[in-house]
KOLLODREN-876169 format. One record per residue (C-alpha): x, y, z; residue number from 0; residue in three letters. Coordinates in steps of 0.1 Angstrom, whole numbers, plus 5000, padded with zeros to 4 digits. Each point is the difference from the previous one (the first is absolute). Example, Ala and Ser with C-alpha at 12.3 -4.5 7.8 and 13.67 -1.06 7.14 Angstrom:
REM residues 2
(atom (5123, 4955, 5078), 0, ALA)
(atom (5014, 5034, 4993), 1, SER)
//
This chain:
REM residues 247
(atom (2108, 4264, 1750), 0, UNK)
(atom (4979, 5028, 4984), 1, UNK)
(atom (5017, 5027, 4982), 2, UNK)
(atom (4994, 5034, 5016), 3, UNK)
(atom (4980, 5021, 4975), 4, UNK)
(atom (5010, 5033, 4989), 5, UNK)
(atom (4975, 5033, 5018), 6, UNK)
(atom (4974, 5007, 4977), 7, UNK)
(atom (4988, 5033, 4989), 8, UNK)
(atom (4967, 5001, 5020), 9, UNK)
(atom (4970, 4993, 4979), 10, UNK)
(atom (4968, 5014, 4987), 11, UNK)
(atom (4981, 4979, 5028), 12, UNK)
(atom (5024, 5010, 5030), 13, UNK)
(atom (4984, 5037, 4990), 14, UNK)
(atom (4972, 4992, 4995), 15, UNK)
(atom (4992, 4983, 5032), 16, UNK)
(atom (5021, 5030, 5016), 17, UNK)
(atom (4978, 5024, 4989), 18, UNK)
(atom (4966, 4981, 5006), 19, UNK)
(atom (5006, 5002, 5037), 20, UNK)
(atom (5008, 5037, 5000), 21, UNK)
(atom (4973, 5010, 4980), 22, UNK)
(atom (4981, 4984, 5024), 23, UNK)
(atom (5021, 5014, 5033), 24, UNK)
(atom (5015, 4975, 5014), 25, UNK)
(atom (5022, 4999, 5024), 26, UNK)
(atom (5020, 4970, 4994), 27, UNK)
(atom (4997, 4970, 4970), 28, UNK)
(atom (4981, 4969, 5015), 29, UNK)
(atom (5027, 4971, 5001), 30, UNK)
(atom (4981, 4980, 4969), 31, UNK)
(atom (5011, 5031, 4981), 32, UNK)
(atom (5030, 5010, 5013), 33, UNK)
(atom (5013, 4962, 4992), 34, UNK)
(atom (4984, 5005, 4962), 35, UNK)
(atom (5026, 5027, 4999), 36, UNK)
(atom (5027, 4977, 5015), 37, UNK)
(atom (4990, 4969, 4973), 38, UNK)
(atom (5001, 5028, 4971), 39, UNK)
(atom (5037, 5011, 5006), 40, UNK)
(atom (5011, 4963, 5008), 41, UNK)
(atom (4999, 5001, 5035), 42, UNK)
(atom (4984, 4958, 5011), 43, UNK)
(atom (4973, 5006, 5022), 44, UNK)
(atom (4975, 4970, 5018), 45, UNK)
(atom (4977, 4983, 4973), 46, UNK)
(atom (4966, 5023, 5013), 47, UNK)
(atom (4965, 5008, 4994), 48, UNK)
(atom (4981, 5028, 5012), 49, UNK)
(atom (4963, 4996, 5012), 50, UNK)
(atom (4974, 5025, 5007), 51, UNK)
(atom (4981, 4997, 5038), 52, UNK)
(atom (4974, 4978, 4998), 53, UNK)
(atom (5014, 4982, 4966), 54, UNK)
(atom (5000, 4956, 5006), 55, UNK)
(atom (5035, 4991, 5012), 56, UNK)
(atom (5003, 4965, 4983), 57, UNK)
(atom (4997, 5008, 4965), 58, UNK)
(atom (5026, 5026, 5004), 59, UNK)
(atom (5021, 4977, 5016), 60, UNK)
(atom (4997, 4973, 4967), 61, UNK)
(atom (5038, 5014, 4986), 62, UNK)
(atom (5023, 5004, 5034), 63, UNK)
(atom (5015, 4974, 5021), 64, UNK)
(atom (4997, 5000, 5039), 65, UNK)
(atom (5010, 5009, 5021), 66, UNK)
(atom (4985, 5036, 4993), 67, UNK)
(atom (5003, 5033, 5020), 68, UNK)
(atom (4971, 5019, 4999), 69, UNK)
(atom (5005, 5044, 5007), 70, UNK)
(atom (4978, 5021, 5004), 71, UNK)
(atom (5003, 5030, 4969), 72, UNK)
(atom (4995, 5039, 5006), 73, UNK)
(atom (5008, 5029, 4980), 74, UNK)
(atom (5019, 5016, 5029), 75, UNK)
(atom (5034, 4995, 5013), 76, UNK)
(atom (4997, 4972, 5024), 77, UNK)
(atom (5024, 4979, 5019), 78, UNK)
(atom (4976, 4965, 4996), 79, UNK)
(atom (5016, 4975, 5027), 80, UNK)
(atom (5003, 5033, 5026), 81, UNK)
(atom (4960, 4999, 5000), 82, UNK)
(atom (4994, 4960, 4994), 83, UNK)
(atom (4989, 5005, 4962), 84, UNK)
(atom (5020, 4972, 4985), 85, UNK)
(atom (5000, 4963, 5011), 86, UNK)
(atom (5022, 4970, 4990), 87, UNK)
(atom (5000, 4966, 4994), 88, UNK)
(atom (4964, 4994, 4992), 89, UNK)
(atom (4992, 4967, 4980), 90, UNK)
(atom (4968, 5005, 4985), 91, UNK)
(atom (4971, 5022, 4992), 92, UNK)
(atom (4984, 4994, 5029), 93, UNK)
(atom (5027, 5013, 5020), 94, UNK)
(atom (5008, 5027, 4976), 95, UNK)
(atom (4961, 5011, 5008), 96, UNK)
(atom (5001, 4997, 5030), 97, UNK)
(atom (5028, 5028, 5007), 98, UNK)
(atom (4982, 5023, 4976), 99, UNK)
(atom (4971, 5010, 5025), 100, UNK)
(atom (5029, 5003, 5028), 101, UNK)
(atom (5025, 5019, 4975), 102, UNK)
(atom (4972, 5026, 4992), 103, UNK)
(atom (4988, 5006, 5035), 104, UNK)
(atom (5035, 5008, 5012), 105, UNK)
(atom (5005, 5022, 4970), 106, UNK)
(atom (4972, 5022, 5009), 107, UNK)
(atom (5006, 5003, 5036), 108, UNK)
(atom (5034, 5010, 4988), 109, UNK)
(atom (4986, 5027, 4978), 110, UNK)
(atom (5006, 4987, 4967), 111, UNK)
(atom (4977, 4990, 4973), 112, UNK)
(atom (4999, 4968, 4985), 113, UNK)
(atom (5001, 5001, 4960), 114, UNK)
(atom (5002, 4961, 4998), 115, UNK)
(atom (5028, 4971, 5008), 116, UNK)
(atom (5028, 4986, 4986), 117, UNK)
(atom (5008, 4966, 5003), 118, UNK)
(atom (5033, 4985, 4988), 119, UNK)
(atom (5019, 4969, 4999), 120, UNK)
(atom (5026, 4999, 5028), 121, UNK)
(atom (5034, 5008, 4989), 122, UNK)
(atom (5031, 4973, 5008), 123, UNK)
(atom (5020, 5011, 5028), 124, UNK)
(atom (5034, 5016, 4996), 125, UNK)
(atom (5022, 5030, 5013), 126, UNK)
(atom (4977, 5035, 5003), 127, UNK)
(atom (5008, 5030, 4990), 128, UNK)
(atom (4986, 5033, 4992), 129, UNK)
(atom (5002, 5021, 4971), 130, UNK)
(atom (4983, 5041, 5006), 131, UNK)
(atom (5002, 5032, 4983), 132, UNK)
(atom (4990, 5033, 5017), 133, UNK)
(atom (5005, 5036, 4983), 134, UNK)
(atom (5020, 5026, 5018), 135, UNK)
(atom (4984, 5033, 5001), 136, UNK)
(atom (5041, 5018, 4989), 137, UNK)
(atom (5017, 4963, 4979), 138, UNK)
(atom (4970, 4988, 4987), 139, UNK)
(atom (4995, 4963, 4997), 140, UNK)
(atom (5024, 4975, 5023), 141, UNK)
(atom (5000, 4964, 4997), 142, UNK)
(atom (5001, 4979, 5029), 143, UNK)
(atom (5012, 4959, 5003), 144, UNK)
(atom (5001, 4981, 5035), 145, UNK)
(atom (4994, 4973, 5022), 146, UNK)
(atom (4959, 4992, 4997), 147, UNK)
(atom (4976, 4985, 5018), 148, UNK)
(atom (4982, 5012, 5034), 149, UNK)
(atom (5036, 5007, 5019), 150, UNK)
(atom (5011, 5022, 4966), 151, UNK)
(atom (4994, 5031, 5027), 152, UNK)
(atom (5018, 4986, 5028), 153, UNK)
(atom (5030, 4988, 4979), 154, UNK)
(atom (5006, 5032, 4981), 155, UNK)
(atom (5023, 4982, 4970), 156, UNK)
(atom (4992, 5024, 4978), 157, UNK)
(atom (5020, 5015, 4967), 158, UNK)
(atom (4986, 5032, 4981), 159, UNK)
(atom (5004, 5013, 4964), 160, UNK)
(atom (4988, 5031, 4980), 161, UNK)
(atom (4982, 4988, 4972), 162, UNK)
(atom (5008, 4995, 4977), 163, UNK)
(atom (5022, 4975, 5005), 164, UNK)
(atom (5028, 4979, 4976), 165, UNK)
(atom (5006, 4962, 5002), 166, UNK)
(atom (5029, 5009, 5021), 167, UNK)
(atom (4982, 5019, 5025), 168, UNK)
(atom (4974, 4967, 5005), 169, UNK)
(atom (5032, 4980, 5004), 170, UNK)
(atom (5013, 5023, 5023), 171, UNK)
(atom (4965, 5001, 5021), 172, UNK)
(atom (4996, 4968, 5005), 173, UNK)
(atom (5042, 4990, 5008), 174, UNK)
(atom (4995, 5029, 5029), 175, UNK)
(atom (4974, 4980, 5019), 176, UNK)
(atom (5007, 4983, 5028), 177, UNK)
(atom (4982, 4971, 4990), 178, UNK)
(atom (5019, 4997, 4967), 179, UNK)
(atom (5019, 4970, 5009), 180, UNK)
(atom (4969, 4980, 5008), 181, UNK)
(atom (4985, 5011, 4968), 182, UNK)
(atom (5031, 4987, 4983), 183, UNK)
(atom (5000, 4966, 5017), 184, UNK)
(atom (5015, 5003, 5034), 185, UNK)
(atom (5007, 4968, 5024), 186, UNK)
(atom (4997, 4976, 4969), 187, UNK)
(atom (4963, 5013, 4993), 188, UNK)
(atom (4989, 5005, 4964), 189, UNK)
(atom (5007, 5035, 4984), 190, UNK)
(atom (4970, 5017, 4991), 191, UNK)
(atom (4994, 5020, 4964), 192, UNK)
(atom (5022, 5029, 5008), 193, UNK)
(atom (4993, 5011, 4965), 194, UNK)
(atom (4961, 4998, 5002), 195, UNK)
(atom (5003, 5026, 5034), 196, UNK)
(atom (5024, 5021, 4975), 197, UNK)
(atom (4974, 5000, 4969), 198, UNK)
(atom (4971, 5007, 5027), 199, UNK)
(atom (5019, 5034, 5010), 200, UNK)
(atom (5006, 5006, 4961), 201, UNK)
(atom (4964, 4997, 4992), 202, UNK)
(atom (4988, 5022, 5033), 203, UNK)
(atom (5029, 5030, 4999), 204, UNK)
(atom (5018, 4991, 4970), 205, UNK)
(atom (5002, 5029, 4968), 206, UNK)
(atom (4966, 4989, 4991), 207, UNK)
(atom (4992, 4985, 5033), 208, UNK)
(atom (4963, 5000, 5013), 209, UNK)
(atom (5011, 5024, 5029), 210, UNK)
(atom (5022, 5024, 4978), 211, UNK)
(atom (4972, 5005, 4973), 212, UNK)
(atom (4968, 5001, 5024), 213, UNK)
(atom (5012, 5018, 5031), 214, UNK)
(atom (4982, 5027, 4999), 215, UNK)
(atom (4967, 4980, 5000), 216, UNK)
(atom (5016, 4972, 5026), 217, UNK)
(atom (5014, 5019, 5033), 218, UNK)
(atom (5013, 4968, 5017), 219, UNK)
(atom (4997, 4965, 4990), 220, UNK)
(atom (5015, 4964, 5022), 221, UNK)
(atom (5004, 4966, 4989), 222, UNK)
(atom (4999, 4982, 5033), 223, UNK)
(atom (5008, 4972, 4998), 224, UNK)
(atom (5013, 4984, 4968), 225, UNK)
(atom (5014, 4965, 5005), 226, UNK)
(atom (5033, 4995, 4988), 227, UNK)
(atom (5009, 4963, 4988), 228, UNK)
(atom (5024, 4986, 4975), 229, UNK)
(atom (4970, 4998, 4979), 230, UNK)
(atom (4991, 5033, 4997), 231, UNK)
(atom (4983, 5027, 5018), 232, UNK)
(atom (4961, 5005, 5005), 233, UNK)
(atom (4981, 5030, 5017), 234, UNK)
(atom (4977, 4987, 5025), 235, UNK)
(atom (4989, 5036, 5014), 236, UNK)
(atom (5000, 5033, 4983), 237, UNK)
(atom (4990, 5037, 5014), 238, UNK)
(atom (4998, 5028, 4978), 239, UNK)
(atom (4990, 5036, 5013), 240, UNK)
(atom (4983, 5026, 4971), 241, UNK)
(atom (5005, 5037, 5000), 242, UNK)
(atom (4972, 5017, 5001), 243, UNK)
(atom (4972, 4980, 5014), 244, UNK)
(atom (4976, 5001, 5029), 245, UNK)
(atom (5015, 4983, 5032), 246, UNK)
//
């Protein structure tokens, strides 16, 4: 089993890419950016490539796997699957063209512009959970770690921090969820990496956390879901919200 990594101090690049998209007013990161930021402070995220509208699908597809997901990518805050911008399961890049025309036309009559699609390699299944980070106008930034997936809003399993947070307070988060004993093997079932989940919250709201250094330029951020396994943890969906751009 993988060793969880220490949180890194975020990079050169995590700035940079930070500060592109404000320059530029945006709302919100596109996902293929949001999940460069997740891959540069060791956070696994789908195998991916980014294609513009219009570009050929098959020559993209040369270096993934199928199945693929294919999303549609804006640089607002969208919720993709509320609005049918992401589809699943697709074997080829006929399929995977296919959706594009269908992706884009529901994108626009749900007032979002397209800036191009993401297609990925579909993750292995595991236990979902969800990572977020909003700031509080009086504390400042909070940390959040639950029970993922589309019920995480009906289930309300849910622990909060202050960042930044210690090693003990990611233990601490994650032993307080209800679903902690299915995350540590419950019923005979495998255990997943607890300690990948703990260096995730490190590396987003640790001292020198993505979350705790950038929120003043990130107002809310969620992770939802990553799949949990024993080995590891990958980030299959990412949403990041920018202060200061146009909505």
């Amino acid at each position: 089993m993988q060793q969880a990594s220490i949180a890194k101090v975020p990079s050169v690049t995590v700035g940079r890419i930070l500060d592109e998209a404000i320059t530029r007013r945006h709302s919100a990161l596109d996902e293929h950016s949001a999940k460069a930021i997740l891959s540069e402070i060791g956070i696994d995220v789908p195998k991916r490539v980014r294609i513009a509208p219009g570009q050929a699908v098959a020559s993209a597809l040369s270096g993934l796997r199928p199945p693929f997901v294919l999303k549609g990518l804006a640089s607002q805050a969208i919720h993709k699957s509320d609005i049918g911008a992401v589809v699943l399961g697709l074997s080829d890049a006929a399929a995977v063209e296919s959706c594009c025309a269908e992706i884009h036309r529901k994108m626009v009559h749900a007032g979002y512009e397209l800036t191009g699609y993401l297609i990925e390699e579909m993750a292995s299944p595991g236990i979902e959970i969800v990572i977020g980070g909003v700031t509080d106008p009086q504390l400042g930034p909070m940390l959040m770690v639950g029970a993922g997936g589309v019920y995480a809003e009906i289930l309300k399993d849910v622990s909060f921090r202050l960042c930044p947070i210690d090693a003990r307070d990611a233990h601490e988060m994650v032993s307080e969820l209800k679903i902690a004993p299915i995350l540590n093997g419950a019923r005979g079932r495998s255990a997943v990496d607890i300690k990948r989940i703990h260096a995730a919250l490190l590396a987003l709201g640790g001292e020198s956390g993505f979350f705790t250094t950038y929120a003043a330029q990130v107002t809310e951020f969620d992770l939802n879901p990553l799949i949990a396994s024993p080995d590891g943890l990958i980030a299959v969906d990412s949403r990041m919200v920018l202060a200061g751009g146009e909505r």
